[in-house]
C-alpha positions in Angstrom: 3.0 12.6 12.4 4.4 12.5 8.6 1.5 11.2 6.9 3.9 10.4 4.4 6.4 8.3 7.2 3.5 6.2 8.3 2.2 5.6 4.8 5.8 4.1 4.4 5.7 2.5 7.3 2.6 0.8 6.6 3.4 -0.9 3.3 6.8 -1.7 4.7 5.0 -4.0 7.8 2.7 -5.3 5.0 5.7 -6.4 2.9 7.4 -7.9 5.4 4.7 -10.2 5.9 4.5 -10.5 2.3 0.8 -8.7 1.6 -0.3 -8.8 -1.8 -2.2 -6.7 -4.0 -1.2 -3.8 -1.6 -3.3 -0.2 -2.8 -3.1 3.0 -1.2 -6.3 5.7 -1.8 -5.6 9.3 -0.2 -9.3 10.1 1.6 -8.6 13.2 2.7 -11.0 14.9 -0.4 -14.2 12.3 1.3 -13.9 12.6 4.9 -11.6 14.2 8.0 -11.3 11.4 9.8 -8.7 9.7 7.8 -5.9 10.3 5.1 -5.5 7.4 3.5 -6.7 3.7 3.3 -4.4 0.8 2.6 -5.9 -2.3 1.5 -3.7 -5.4 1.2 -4.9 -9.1 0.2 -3.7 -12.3 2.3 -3.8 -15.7 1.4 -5.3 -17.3 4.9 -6.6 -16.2 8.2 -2.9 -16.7 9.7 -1.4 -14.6 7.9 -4.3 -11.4 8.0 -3.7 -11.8 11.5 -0.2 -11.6 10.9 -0.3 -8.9 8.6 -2.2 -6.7 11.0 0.2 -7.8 14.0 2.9 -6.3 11.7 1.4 -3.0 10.7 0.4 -2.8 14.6 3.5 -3.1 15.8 5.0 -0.9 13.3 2.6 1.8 14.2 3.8 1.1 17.9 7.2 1.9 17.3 6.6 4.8 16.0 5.1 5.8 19.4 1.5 5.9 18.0 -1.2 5.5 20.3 -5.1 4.2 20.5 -4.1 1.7 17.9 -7.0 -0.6 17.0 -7.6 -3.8 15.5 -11.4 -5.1 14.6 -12.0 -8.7 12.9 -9.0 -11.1 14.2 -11.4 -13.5 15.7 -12.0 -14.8 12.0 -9.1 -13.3 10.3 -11.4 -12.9 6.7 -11.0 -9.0 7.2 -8.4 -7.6 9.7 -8.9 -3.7 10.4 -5.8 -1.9 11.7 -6.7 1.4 12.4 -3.7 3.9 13.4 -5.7 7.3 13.4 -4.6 8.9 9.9 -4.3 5.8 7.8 -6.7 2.7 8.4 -5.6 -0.1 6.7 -7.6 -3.0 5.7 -6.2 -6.8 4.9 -8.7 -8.8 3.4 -8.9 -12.4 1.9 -9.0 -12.3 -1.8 -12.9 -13.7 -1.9 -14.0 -11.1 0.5 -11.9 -8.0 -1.3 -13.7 -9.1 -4.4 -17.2 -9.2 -2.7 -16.6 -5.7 -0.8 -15.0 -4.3 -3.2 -13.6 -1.6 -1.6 -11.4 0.1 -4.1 -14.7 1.6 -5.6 -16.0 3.3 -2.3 -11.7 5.1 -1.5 -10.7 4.2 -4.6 -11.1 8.1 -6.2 -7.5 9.0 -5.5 -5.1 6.3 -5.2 -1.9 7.3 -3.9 1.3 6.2 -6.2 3.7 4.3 -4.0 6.7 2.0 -4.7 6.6 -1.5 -3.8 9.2 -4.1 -3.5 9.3 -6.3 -6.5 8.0 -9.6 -5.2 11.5 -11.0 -5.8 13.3 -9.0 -3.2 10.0 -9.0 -0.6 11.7 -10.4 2.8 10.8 -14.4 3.4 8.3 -15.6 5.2 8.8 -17.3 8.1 9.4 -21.2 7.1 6.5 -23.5 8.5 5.7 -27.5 8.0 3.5 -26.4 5.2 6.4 -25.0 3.1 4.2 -22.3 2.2 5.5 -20.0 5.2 2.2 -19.7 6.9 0.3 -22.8 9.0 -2.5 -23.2 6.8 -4.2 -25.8 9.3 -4.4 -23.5 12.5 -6.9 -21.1 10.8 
């Protein structure tokens, strides 16, 4: 597999679901059994969960297999990992705390993102914020 395709493929699923703060880090120089890390911020539980439903899926699709997903029980810090890229959605609080960017953060990986303006729209919910705050 293209780790350059999946790396697309990975911020596309987290755009969709409109991730924030999306960063890419290229690992390859620290360890063998990944290429990259992705972390992404989310603003609630739903939507981590959500998040790492997408990137799943999107991994799926492209016929991936042995996909795994650690932490949607609490949906604070979702784990997707898809083999070569391991990809890490994260409420703001606990990104800060973890800080992860400083442990893969030696050789981020320059990637274009969709300008928030022309990110796809969230699914509409009662809350208006297009995620169910209160099922969390």
């Amino acid at each position: 597999m293209d780790i350059q395709k999946l790396q697309r493929a990975v911020i596309d699923a987290l755009e969709d679901v409109k991730a924030q703060d999306i960063k890419v880090f290229n690992t390859t120089h620290l360890t063998s059994l990944f290429d990259r890390v992705v972390i992404a911020s989310a603003t609630s539980n739903r939507q981590t969960r959500a998040l790492a439903s997408s990137v799943a899926d999107r991994g799926r699709a492209m016929s991936l297999t042995g996909i795994t997903i650690e932490g949607e029980d609490t949906g604070e810090w979702v784990v997707v990992d898809l083999g070569d890229v391991v990809v890490h959605i994260m409420q703001p609080a606990i990104r800060q705390y973890y800080n992860l960017e400083e442990i893969w953060g030696g050789k981020p990986v320059r990637v274009k993102l969709l300008p928030e303006s022309t990110r796809p729209a969230p699914v509409a919910s009662d809350s208006g914020n297009g995620y169910d705050d209160n099922e969390d």
